[in-house]
C-alpha positions, 0 to 999 in steps of 0.5 A: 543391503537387500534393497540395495542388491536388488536394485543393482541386478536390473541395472548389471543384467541391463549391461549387457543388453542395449534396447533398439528401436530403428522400424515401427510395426507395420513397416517392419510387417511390410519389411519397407523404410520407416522414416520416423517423425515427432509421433509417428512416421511417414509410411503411417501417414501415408497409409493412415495407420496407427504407428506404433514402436514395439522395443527390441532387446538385443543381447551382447556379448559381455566384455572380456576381464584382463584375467581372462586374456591371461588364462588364455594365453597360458593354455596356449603356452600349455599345450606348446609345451606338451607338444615338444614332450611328446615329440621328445619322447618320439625321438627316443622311441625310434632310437630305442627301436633302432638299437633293438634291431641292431642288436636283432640282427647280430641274433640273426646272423649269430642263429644263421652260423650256428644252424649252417655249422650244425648241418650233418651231411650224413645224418637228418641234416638239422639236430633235433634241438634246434630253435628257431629265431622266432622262438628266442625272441618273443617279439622277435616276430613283430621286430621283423615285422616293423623292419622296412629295411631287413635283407639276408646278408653274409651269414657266415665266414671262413671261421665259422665254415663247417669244414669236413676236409681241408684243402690240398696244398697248392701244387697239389690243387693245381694237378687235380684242377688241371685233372677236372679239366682233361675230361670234365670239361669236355661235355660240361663246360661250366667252368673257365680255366682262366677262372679256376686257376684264379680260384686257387690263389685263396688265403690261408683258410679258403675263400670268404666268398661262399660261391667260390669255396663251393666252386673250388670244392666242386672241381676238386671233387670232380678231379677225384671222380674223374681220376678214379675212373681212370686208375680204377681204384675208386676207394682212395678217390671217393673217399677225398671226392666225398670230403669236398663235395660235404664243403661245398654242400655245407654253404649250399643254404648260403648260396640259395639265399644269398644274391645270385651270382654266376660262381653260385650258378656253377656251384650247384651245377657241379653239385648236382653233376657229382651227386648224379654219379653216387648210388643215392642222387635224390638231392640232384633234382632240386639242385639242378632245379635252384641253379636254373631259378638262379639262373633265370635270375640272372638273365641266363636264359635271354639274349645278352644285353648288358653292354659291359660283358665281354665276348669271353664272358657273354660265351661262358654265360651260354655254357653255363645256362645249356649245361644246366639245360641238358641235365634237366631234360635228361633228369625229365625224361627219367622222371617224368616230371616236368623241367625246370626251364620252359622252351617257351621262355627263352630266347638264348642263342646257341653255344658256339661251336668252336671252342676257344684254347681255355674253354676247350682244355683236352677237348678232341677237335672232331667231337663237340660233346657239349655241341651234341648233347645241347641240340640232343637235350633240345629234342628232349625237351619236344619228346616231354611236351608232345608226348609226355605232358599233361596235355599231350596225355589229353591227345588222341591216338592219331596225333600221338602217332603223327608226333611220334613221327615227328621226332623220331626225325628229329631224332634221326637228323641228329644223328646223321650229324654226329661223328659218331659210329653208333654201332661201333664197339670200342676197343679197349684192354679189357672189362676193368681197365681204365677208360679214355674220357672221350670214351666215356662221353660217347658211351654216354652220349649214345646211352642217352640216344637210346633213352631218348629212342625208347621214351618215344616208343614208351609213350607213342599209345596212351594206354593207362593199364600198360602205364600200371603195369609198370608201377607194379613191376614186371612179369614175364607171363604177363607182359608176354600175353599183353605187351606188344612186342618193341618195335624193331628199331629200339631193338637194334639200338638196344643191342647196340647199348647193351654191347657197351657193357664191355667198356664200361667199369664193373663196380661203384663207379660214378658213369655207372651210376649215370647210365645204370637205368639205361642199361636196364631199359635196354635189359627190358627191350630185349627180354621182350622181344625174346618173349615175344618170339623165343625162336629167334636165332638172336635169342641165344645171342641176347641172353648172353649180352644181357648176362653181363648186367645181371652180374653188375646188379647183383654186386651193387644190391649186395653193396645195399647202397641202393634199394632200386638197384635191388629192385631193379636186380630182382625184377630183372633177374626173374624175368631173366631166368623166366625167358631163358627158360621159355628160350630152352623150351622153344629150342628142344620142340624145335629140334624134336621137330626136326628130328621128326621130319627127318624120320619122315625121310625129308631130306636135310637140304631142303628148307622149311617156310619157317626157316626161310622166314626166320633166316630172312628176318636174321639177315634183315636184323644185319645177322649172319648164320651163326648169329653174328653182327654183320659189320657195314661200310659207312656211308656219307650224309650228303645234306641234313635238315631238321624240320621247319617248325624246330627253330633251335636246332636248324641246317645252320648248326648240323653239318655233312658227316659220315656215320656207320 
């Protein structure tokens, strides 16, 4: 058996190796033809060299067995299989995650409704056990994060709606829209009548759109502010303004995440105008703020075109842009922060100047409030880049002053184009009686004339120990020694402002509210300016103007509703008293005086140099000899320009008008 064995492995392992002999070993050294013969070759010959063959072994490749093609092709059919299992089992993991993300997103907006009825209005806003949707999902946070396809829808209806005061009937909504019209909108023209009517054919329950509930609370609650100013009797409608203005505050969330749209626009406008006029108006920066970022969202605040708007259409976009314009400025200027729309980065055109039968509801046709206030808001919006700004504050103090030359005209070419007396007192029953809407504007108007008067004085020398000082607070004293006196011009229009108090409710009302700190302004020119000089034959006079907002102060900080407002009484009452004390002092050595040089035997008829230049500062102040106002005629404008380098507010959009 062993031989046998043996002698077959030479033979299996010569299987598969063949022997070859094709060159001898000096051609193949030579690398030429070898051309075998018998014993030899013929290069050997030729070159008479021993020919010799050396064998070359050559290793195949074994035969393949016919079981080995069979392995093979049920590895093949192996891995096909585990291929299909797999992509089977692919399909069912995108089924499954597609499942879990529905069911995600019906936690989602479960979580938005609950946490939007959970708002409290009066309290911190959000309870303090609230969750959120990261925390009731554990892998809440990497499901969002797979989502390609994850967006903010409707997060609640009207089921769900925190509801805080239900709607009036139908003819009831009518009057008080129609109310909101016939005074509201004359200086704020956010809303088409045509629109607001259609608002209130709403299904039982309010609207599902959250824009249009927010706008129809919005005017309902406006009808109600505007109403009380007119009956004086502001307990009844502030108590109902209140109760719309918490509807439409409840879907204010909805309205900042959901998409954009022109009724959202408008609803936070109105928001922020109604919070303006309430003892507390912190939220209405950042209302004004997130309607302009919508608006510039939209598009508001560039050129129209989109073909498919219509002219109607295209006018209230513009309206609705420039009043949330001018109330950034206004609230920019009272601030000092910077707005939320640049100049820069806009190139909307101006409103128009005619208003149309259902944009001009109670509007007067001399007086464009809207008009006036847009091309006053654009002035504005200068004062806060030249002179307020961070890189205004880096100006030296010859280019401060150039530029407060500069809009003091622009200021002035505004005023000669308005219709509007500016040192007209109103005529009305009585302190306490209802107001006319046109007579609110204009005290309005002519308020925010002189705020903006008085912030380019305010700002016109950078100095930073002045600026401290009026963190700090006032002090007489102090302000006597080292402030240098108003200049004459804010004075005068500080009389005139101050002199509106007559006209203007006394009480929590929501135009005080609006012009409370402009009457403080012009407290503080006046005290002053008496301090600077306490014998001045106005002293008495301005003392006896400024009595009546003192008396204002002092009922809203007893209210408590507001802590400036207690502020602003403390600080203006002591220097008040401080003043009229000073007054009293300079008034008794100045009759002792007199009397002395009348024991001296000067006669009575002759007049002192200090009393002939204080009669000729009286009489260039327009004051008579007892002190009183000295009434001029008008005179007429013939032609005003504003400057070159102001392109919004041109020759093109002021006209000839008559002022006092």
């Amino acid at each position: 058996m062993s031989t046998s064995s043996s002698t077959q492995s030479p033979d299996m392992e010569d299987r598969g190796r063949r022997l070859v002999i094709r060159a001898c070993d000096m051609c193949r050294k030579k690398k030429i033809r070898c051309e075998p013969t018998a014993d030899t070759c013929e290069q050997c010959i030729k070159y008479r060299t021993l020919c010799h063959f050396t064998p070359i072994s050559v290793k195949r490749k074994p035969r393949r067995l016919p079981e080995q093609k069979r392995v093979e092709e049920l590895e093949k059919r192996l891995k096909s299989m585990e291929e299909q299992l797999r992509r089977a089992n692919q399909g069912k993991e995108v089924m499954r995650i597609a499942d879990e993300r529905d069911a995600l997103d019906n936690l989602w907006e479960e979580g938005l409704s609950n946490f939007e009825s959970r708002i409290s209005l009066e309290g911190s806003g959000i309870p303090d056990g609230r969750r959120s949707l990261m925390t009731m999902d554990p892998m809440a946070e990497q499901r969002f994060a797979s989502n390609p396809d994850w967006r903010i829808t409707n997060v609640s209806n009207m089921f769900s709606r925190k509801v805080f005061k239900p709607l009036p009937s139908k003819q009831e909504a009518i009057i008080l829209v129609s109310k909101a019209f016939d005074g509201f909108n004359l200086a704020f023209p956010i809303f088409d009548q045509h629109d607001a009517m259609a608002m209130l054919d709403y299904p039982e329950g309010g609207h599902h759109e959250p824009s249009h509930w927010a706008c129809l609370n919005v005017v309902l609650a406006l009808a109600h502010r505007f109403r009380s100013i007119k009956k004086m009797d502001n307990q009844i409608d502030d108590r109902e303004a209140w109760g719309y203005l918490q509807n439409a505050l409840a879907v204010a969330p909805e309205l900042t995440l959901l998409e954009a749209r022109l009724s959202s626009v408008q609803a936070l406008i109105g928001m922020a105008i109604v919070i303006q006029g309430t003892p507390n108006p912190r939220p209405f920066g950042t209302l004004i703020s997130q309607a302009i970022r919508m608006a510039q969202n939209l598009g508001l605040h560039r050129k129209n075109r989109d073909p498919s708007l219509t002219p109607r259409e295209i006018e209230q976009r513009k309206r609705v842009f420039w009043t949330a314009y001018f109330i950034d400025k206004e609230n920019c200027l009272r601030t000092g922060q910077p707005p939320a729309q640049d100049d820069d980065e806009m190139d909307i055109e101006m409103p128009s100047e005619m208003l149309d039968n259902t944009m001009e509801f109670g509007a007067t046709p001399d007086v464009n409030f809207f008009s006036f206030r847009v091309k006053l808001a654009l002035i504005q919006g200068q004062v806060y880049r030249r002179l307020i700004s961070v890189k205004a504050e880096k100006q030296s103090v010859t280019r401060r002053m150039v530029e407060v030359k500069r809009l003091e005209g622009m200021l002035a070419v505004w005023r000669a184009s308005i219709p509007i007396n500016f040192s007209e007192n109103y005529k009305v029953p009585g302190r306490g009686r209802p107001l006319i809407p046109p007579i609110i504007h204009k005290v309005i108007l002519r308020m925010n004339y002189f705020s903006t008067l008085n912030t380019i004085h305010r700002f016109s020398v950078p100095v930073d120990k002045w600026r401290a000082e009026l963190e700090e607070g006032m002090d007489p004293e102090k302000a006597a020694k080292h402030a240098p006196p108003p200049p004459i011009v804010c004075v005068e229009e500080a009389r005139n402002a101050i002199t509106l108090m007559h006209v203007t409710p006394n009480g929590d009302y929501s135009c005080i509210w609006v012009i409370l700190h402009m009457f403080v302004q012009a407290t503080t020119i006046l005290l002053e300016n008496i301090l600077s000089d306490p014998t001045h034959r106005c002293a008495p006079s301005d003392l006896k103007l400024i009595e009546p907002l003192l008396i204002l102060l002092c009922s809203l900080a007893q209210d408590g509703k507001n802590e400036e407002v207690a502020a602003m009484y403390q600080s203006c009452g002591a220097m008040f008293e401080k003043t009229r004390e000073r007054v009293r002092n300079a008034t008794e050595n100045d009759e002792q005086r007199r009397s002395s040089l009348k024991e001296r035997g000067m006669g009575q008829g002759n007049e002192s140099l200090a009393e002939f230049l204080r009669r000729i500062d009286s009489v260039s102040a327009g004051l008579d000899d007892e002190g009183m106002q000295i009434v001029e005629q008008p005179f007429v404008v013939e032609k005003v320009d504003f400057p070159v380098d102001f392109p919004h507010l041109g020759a093109n959009n002021l006209g000839m008008s008559r002022v006092g």
